[in-house]
N, C-alpha and C positions, 0 to 999 in steps of 0.2 A: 716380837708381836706388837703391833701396832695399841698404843694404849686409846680407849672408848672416855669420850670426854659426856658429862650430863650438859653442860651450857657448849654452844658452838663459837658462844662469844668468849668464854677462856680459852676453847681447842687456837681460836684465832691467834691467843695472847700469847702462847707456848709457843704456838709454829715460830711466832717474829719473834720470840725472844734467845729462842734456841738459834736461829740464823744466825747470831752475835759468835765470836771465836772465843769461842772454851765454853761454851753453856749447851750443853745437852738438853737431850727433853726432861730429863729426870729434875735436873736445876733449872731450869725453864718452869717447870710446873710449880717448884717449888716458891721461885721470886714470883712468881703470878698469883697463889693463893696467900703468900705472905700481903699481895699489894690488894688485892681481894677482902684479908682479913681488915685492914689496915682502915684509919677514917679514910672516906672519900678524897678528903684533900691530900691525903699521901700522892694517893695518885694521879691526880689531876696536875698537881703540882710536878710531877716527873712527867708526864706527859706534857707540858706544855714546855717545862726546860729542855726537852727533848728536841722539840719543833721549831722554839727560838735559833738552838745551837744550830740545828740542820739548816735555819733559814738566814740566822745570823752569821756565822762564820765562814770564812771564804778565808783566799791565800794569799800573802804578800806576793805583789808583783814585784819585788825585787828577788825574794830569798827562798818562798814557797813556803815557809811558815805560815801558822795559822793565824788568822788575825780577822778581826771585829772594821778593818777598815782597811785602805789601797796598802798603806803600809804598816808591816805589823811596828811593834813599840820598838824591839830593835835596830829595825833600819831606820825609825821615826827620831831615834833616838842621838841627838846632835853629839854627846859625848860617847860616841861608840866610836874608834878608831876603825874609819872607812878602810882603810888600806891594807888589812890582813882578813879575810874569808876562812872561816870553817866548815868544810863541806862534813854533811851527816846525811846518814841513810833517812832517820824521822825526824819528824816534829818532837817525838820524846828522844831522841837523841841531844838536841837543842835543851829540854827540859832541865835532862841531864847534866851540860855543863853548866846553865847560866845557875844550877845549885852548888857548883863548885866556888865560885865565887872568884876563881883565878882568869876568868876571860873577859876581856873588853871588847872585842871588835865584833866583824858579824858573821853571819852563818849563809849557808848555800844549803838548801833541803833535797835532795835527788829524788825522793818517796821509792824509796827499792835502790837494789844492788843488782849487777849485772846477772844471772842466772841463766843461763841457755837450758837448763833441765826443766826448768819452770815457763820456758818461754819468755824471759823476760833480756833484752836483749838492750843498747846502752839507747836505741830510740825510745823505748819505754818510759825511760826517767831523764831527770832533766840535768843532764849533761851537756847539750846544745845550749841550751840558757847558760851555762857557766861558763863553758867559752865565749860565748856572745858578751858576759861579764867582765873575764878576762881582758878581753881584746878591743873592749872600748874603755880603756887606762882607769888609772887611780886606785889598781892592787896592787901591791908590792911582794904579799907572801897571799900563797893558798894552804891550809893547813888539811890532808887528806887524814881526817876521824870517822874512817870505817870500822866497822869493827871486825875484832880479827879471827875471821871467817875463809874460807876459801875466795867465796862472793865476794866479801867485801876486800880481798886481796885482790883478785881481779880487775875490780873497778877501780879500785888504787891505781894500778898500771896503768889501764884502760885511759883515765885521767891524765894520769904521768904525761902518755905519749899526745894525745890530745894537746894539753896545754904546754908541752917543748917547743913549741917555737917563740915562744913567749918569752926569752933567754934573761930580761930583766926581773920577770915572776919567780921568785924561790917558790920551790915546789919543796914541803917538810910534811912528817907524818908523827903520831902520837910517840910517844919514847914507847917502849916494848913493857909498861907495867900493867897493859890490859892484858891477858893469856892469852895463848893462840887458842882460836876456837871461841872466844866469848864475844859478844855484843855489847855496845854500848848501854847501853838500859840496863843489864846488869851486871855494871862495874860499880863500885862502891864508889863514894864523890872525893875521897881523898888519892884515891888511887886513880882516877879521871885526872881530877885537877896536876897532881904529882907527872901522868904521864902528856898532859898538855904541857906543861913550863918546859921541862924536860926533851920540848921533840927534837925531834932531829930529821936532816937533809933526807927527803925519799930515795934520792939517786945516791945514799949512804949501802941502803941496803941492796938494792939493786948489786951493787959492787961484788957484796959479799956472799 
């Protein structure tokens, strides 16, 4: 049953709050009368950070990370060893490792994994950009940290065969201490870290 709101100007606040992933109308109603309770500048001040971020943030042209200018701080970043790429599904995948503390080079963002059940197909995300990466030199290694999904096995391959002709590019994947079936975002950062130092050849496992 559709719940009857007394102001039309909170029914407003629910609806858009509830459109976010994982917030119901039930918690929607609920962060809207806590920001309701709250001084006025609670929420003025979420609202206007809100509008910044939406109008401030935009995507590294090189990596698709998120970033405040052309390049986010990674690629900007003159001690980051240009010559090895970490491809990740997100932007919090990226999060993830640079809290490991065990990578120096840079990252490659795809935003999604290949899913044909979902529609989402290897045009969708940016896979063209990393071969167009690839193939105008100065990589040496691409390291494929998907996480271990069916999907993100897929687009592992998918990548694989993509970037084979590149026969000077080592193509390597995380060591096997993420479980099958988990995501990067929720592997713990020792266990990320541990199974970055540790990787190993992609066409290792292919074999097996």
């Amino acid at each position: 049953m559709q719940q009857e709101f007394a102001s039309r100007l909170l029914e407003s606040a629910v609806t858009e709050l509830s459109r976010l992933p994982g917030i119901g109308r039930k918690t929607a109603l609920r962060l809207a009368l806590h920001i309701l309770r709250s001084d006025e500048s609670v929420g003025v001040a979420l609202g206007e950070a809100v509008i910044n971020m939406r109008k401030g943030v935009t995507y590294c042209r090189e990596c698709h990370n998120i970033s405040e200018t052309e390049l986010c701080p990674v690629c900007a970043d003159g001690r980051r060893d240009r010559r090895t790429v970490c491809v990740v599904e997100t932007v919090k995948d990226v999060m993830s490792f640079e809290n490991t503390g065990q990578y120096d080079g840079l990252y490659h963002v795809l935003g999604g994994v290949i899913a044909p059940m979902d529609g989402i197909g290897p045009e969708q995300i940016e896979i063209e950009s990393l071969v167009r990466r690839v193939a105008s030199g100065g990589v040496d290694e691409v390291i494929l940290a998907l996480g271990a999904t069916m999907e993100g096995e897929t687009t592992n391959f998918y990548i694989y065969r993509r970037l084979a002709p590149y026969t000077d590019v080592k193509i390597t994947q995380l060591a096997r201490g993420v479980s099958v079936g988990n995501e990067i975002e929720y592997t713990d950062e020792i266990t990320l870290g541990r199974s970055l130092v540790n990787r190993t050849l992609f066409s290792d496992s292919i074999k097996r």
